[in-house]
C-alpha positions in Angstrom: 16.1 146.2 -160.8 18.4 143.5 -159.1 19.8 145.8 -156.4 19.5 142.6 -154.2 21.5 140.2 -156.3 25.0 139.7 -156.0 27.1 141.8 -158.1 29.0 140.4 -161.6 32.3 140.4 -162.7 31.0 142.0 -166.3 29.1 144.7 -164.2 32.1 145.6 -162.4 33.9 146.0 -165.9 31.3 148.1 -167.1 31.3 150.5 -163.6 34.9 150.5 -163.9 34.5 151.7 -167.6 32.1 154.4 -167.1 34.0 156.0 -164.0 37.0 155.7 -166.6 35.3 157.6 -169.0 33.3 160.3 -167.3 34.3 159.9 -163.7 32.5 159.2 -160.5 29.7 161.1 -160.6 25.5 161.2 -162.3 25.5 157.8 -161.8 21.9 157.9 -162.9 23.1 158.1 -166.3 25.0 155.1 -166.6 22.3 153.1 -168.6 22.5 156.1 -171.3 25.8 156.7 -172.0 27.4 153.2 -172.0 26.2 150.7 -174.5 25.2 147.9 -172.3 22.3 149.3 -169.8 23.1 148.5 -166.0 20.0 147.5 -164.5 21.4 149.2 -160.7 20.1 151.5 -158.3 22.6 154.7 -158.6 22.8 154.6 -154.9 23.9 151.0 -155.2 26.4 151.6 -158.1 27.9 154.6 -155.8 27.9 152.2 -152.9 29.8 149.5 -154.7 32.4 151.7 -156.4 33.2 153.5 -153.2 33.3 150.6 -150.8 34.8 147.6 -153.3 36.0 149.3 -156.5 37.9 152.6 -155.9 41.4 152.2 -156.7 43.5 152.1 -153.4 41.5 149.8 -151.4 43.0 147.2 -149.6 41.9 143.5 -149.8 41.6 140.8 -147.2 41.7 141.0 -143.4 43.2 143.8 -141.5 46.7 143.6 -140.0 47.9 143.7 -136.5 48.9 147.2 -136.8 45.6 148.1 -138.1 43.7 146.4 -135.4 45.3 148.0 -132.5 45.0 151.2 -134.3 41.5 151.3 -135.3 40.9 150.0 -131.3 43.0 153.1 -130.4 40.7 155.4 -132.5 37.7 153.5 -131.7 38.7 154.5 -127.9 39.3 158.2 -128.6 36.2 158.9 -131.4 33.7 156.6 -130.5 31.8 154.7 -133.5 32.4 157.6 -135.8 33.7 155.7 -138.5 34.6 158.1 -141.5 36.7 160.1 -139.1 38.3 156.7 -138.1 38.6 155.3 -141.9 40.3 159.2 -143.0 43.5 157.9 -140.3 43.5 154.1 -141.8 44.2 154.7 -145.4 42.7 152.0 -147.6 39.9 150.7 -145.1 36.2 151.8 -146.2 34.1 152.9 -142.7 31.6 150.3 -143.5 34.8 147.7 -143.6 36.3 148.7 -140.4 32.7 148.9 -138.6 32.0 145.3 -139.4 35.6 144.5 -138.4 34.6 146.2 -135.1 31.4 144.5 -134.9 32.8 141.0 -135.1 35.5 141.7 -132.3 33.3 143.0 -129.7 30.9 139.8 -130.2 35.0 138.0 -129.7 35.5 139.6 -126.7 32.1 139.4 -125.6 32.0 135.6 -126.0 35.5 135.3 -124.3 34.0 137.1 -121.6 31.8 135.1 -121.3 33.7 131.8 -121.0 35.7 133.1 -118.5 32.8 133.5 -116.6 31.8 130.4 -116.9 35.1 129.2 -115.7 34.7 131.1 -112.6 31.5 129.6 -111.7 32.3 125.9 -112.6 33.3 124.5 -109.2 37.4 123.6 -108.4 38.7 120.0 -108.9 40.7 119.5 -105.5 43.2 116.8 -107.5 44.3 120.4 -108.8 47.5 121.8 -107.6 47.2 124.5 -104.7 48.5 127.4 -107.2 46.1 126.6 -109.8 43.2 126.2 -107.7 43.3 129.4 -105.8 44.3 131.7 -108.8 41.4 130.2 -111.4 38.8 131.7 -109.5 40.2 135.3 -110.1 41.5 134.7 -113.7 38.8 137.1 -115.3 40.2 139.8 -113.3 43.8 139.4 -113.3 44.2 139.1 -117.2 47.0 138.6 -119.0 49.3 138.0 -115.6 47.9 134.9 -114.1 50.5 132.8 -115.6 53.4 134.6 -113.8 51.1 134.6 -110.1 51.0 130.9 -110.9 54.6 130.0 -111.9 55.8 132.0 -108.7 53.2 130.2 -106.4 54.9 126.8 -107.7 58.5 128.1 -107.6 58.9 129.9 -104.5 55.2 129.9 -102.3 54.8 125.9 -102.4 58.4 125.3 -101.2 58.0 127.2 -98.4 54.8 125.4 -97.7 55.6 122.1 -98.4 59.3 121.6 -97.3 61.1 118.4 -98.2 60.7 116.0 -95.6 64.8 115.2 -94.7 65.8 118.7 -94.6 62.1 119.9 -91.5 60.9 116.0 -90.7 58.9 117.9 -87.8 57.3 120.8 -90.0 55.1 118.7 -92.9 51.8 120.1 -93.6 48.9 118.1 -92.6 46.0 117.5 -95.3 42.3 117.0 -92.6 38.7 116.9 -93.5 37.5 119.1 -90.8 34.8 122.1 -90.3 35.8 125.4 -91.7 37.3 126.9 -88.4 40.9 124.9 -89.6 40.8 126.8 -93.2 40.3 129.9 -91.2 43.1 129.8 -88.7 45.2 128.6 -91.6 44.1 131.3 -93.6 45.9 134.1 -92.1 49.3 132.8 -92.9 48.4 132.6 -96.6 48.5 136.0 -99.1 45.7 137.8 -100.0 45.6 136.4 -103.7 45.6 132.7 -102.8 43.3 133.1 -99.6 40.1 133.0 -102.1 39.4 129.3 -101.3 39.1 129.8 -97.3 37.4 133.1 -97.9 34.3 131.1 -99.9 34.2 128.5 -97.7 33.5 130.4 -94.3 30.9 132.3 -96.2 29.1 129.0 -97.1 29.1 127.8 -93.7 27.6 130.7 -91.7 25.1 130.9 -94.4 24.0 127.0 -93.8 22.5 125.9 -90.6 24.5 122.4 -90.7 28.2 122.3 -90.9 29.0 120.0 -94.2 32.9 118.4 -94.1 35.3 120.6 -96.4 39.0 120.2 -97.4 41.3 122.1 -95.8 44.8 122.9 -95.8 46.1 123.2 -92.7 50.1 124.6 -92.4 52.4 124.6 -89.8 56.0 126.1 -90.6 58.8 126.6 -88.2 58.9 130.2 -89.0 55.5 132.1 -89.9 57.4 135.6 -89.8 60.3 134.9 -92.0 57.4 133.0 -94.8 55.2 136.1 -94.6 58.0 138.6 -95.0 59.3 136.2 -97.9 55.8 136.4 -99.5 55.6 139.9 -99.2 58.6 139.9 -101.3 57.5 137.8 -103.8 54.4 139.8 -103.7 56.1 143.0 -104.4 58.4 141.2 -107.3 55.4 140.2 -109.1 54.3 143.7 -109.1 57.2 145.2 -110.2 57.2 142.2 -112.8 53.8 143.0 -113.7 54.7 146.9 -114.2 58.1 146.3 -116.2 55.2 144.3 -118.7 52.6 147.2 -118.9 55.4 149.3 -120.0 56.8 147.0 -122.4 53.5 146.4 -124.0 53.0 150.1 -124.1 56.4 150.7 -125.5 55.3 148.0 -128.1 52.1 149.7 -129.1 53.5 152.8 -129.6 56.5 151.8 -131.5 53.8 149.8 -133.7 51.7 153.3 -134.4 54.9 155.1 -134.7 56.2 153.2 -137.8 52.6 153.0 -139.0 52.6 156.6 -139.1 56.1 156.1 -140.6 54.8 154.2 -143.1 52.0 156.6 -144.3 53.8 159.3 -144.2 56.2 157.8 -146.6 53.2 156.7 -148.7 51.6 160.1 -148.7 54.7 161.3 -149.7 55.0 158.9 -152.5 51.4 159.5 -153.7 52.5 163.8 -153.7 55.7 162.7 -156.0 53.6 161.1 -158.6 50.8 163.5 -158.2 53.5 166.7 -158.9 54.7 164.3 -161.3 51.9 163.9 -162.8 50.7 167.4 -163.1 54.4 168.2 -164.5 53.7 165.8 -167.5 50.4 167.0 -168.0 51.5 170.4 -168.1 54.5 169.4 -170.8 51.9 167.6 -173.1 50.4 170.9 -173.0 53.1 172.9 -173.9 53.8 170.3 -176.7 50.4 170.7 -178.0 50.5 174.5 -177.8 53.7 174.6 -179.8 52.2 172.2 -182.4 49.2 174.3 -182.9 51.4 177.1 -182.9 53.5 175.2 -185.9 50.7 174.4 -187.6 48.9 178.0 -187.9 52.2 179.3 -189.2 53.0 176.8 -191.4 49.3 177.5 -192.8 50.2 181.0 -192.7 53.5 180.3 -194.8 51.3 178.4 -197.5 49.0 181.0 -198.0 51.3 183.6 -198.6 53.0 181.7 -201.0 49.8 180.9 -202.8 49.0 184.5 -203.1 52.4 185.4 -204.4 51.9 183.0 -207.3 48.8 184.0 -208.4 49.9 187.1 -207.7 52.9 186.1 -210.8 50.4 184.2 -212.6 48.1 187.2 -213.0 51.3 189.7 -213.5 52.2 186.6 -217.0 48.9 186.4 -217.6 48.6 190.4 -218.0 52.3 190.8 -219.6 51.0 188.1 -222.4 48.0 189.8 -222.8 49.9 192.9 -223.8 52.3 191.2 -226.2 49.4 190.0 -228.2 47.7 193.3 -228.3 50.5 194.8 -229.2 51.6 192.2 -232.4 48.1 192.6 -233.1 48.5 196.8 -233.8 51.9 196.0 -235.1 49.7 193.8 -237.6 47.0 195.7 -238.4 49.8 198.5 -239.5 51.2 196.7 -241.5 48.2 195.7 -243.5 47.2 199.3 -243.6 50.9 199.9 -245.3 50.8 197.4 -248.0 47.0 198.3 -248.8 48.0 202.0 -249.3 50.9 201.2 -251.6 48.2 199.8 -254.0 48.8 198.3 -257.4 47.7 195.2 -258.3 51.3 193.0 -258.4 52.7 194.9 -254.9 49.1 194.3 -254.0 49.2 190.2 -254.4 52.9 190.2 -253.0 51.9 192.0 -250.0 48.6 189.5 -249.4 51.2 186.9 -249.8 53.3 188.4 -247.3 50.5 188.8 -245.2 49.4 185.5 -245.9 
C-alpha cells in the first residue's frame, strides 16, 4: 500500500476509468476488475474521487463572492461544513474548511499587528490627527481614514488658525506637568482626547512628576469650536452609517446574483438532465422497434421457408405419382403384348418394349 504517497496522473486515469465503467461504488474491487491493480486503500480512492476527481469541481482559489458567502454561512451554521458545501456548488467541505482555516489564522495575525501598533509608543513629529486616532485604530475599523481626513480638514483649522487672519489666538506648544494637558483637554472631543487621558493616568500612578508634551489651546471662541465639532462629530456618523448601508447593500446584491447565478446553473443542469433522459428514452424506443423488426422479419422468413418445402414436398409427391403411374401403365402393356403370343408379334413387341 502507498496510501501516503502522492497520487499519479496514470492512477487518476485508471480511477477515472473504473468509475466510467461501473460507477462510484465497491471500490474494494478496483484491483479485480481493471487490468492494472491499484495498490490504494478504498477509503483513499473514495476520498480522492470525491474531493479532486468528481466532475463539477471547481479548481483554484475561491472567489470574492464565495468568500463572503461561505463567511455568511460560516456565521449562521457554525463549522458544519457539508451543510455549508450543499449551498456553494462545486467546493468539496474539506476545501472550504481549509479555506476557513487559513483566514481565521489571517485575521488572527492581523489582529495581532494591530495590537502591536497600539502598544508601540507615539512618535510626537506625528501630526495631531494621526497621533490621537492610532491608538484606537483596532477598534474603529474600517473608518479611521475618514476620523482622520476630517481632523486635518476641518478640527486642525480651527485649532491652529492662520496667523494674519487671529495674530492674538496661536496655540502655544510647552513642556509642562500634566495639569496643562488636562485643562486643555476639555475643549478637545472625546475621540482625540486619548493622549491627555493616558498621560494623567501615568502621573497619579508615579510618585515623581516626569516633563510631558502638551498641547495647550487657546481660541477666541471655545463655544462656537465645540458646537462646530459636534457637528463634524455628528457628520462623521451619519458618514459612517451611509457606508454600513452601502457595504450591506453591496453584500447582498453580491449573494443575490450568486443566487442568480445558481439558479440559472441548476436550471441549466435540469435542461440537459430532461434532455438527457428524453434521448435515452428515444434510443430506447429505436431499439424496441428494431427488435420488433427483426422478430418479424424472422417471422416472415420462416413462413416462407415452410411454404416451400411445403411446394417441394407437394413436387416431390406429384412426381412420385407420375412414375408410379407410367410404371402400371408399363407393366400393362407388357402384360398385353405377352398375351398376344406368337413368336414374330412376340419379338416385335420386345422390340417395342425394348
Amino acid at each position: 500500500m502507498k496510501d501516503r504517497q502522492r497520487w499519479q496522473p496514470e492512477e487518476d486515469a485508471l480511477l477515472r476509468a473504473y468509475v466510467k465503467q461501473y460507477g462510484p461504488k465497491e471500490w474494494n474491487l478496483i484491483s479485480h476488475r481493471m487490468p492494472n491493480p491499484l495498490h490504494r486503500d478504498p477509503k483513499s480512492c473514495l476520498e480522492r474521487w470525491k474531493n479532486y476527481l468528481k466532475p463539477g469541481l471547481k479548481k483554484g482559489s475561491l472567489s470574492p463572492e464565495e468568500q463572503s458567502l461561505v463567511i455568511s454561512l460560516q456565521a449562521k451554521y457554525g463549522n458544519k461544513w457539508k451543510k455549508i458545501a450543499a449551498e456553494v456548488p462545486g467546493r468539496t467541505p474539506k476545501r472550504l474548511g481549509k479555506w476557513w482555516e487559513v483566514f481565521k489564522e489571517k485575521q488572527l495575525k492581523q489582529l495581532h499587528k494591530a495590537n502591536n501598533l497600539t502598544q508601540s509608543s507615539l512618535d510626537p513629529n506625528l501630526p495631531i490627527s494621526l497621533a490621537v486616532s492610532s491608538p484606537e485604530k483596532a477598534l474603529q475599523g474600517p473608518y479611521d481614514h475618514i476620523l482622520e481626513t476630517f481632523a486635518e480638514k476641518y478640527v486642525q483649522p480651527k485649532l491652529y488658525p492662520h496667523p494674519n487672519s487671529i495674530p492674538d489666538a496661536d496655540p502655544l506648544l510647552s513642556l509642562g506637568s500634566v495639569t496643562s494637558t488636562t485643562s486643555s483637554s476639555t475643549l478637545l472631543p472625546l475621540w482625540m482626547n486619548v493622549n491627555s487621558t493616558s498621560t494623567a493616568s501615568s502621573s497619579t500612578c508615579s510618585t515623581t512628576p516626569s516633563p510631558s508634551v502638551s498641547l495647550t489651546l487657546s481660541p477666541s471662541e471655545p463655544g462656537c469650536l465645540e458646537s462646530e465639532v459636534n457637528r463634524i462629530g455628528a457628520l462623521v456618523q451619519y458618514c459612517k452609517e451611509v457606508e454600513e448601508g452601502r457595504q450591506s447593500w453591496v453584500q447582498h446584491k453580491k449573494e443575490a446574483s450568486w443566487r442568480l447565478n445558481r439558479l440559472e446553473q441548476q436550471l441549466e443542469s435540469e435542461k440537459a438532465r430532461k434532455k438527457r433522459e428524453k434521448m435515452e428514452e428515444m434510443e430506447a424506443k429505436i431499439q424496441r422497434l428494431r427488435e420488433e423488426e427483426r422478430v418479424y422479419l424472422g417471422g416472415i422468413e420462416r413462413d416462407y421457408r415452410e411454404q416451400l418445402n411445403a411446394l417441394r414436398r407437394e413436387a416431390d409427391c406429384k412426381e412420385a405419382k407420375l412414375v408410379e403411374d407410367w410404371c402400371n401403365k408399363h407393366s400393362k402393356l407388357a402384360k398385353l403384348v405377352e398375351k398376344f403370343g406368337g413368336h414374330g408379334l412376340l419379338g416385335v413387341s420386345k422390340d417395342i418394349v425394348h
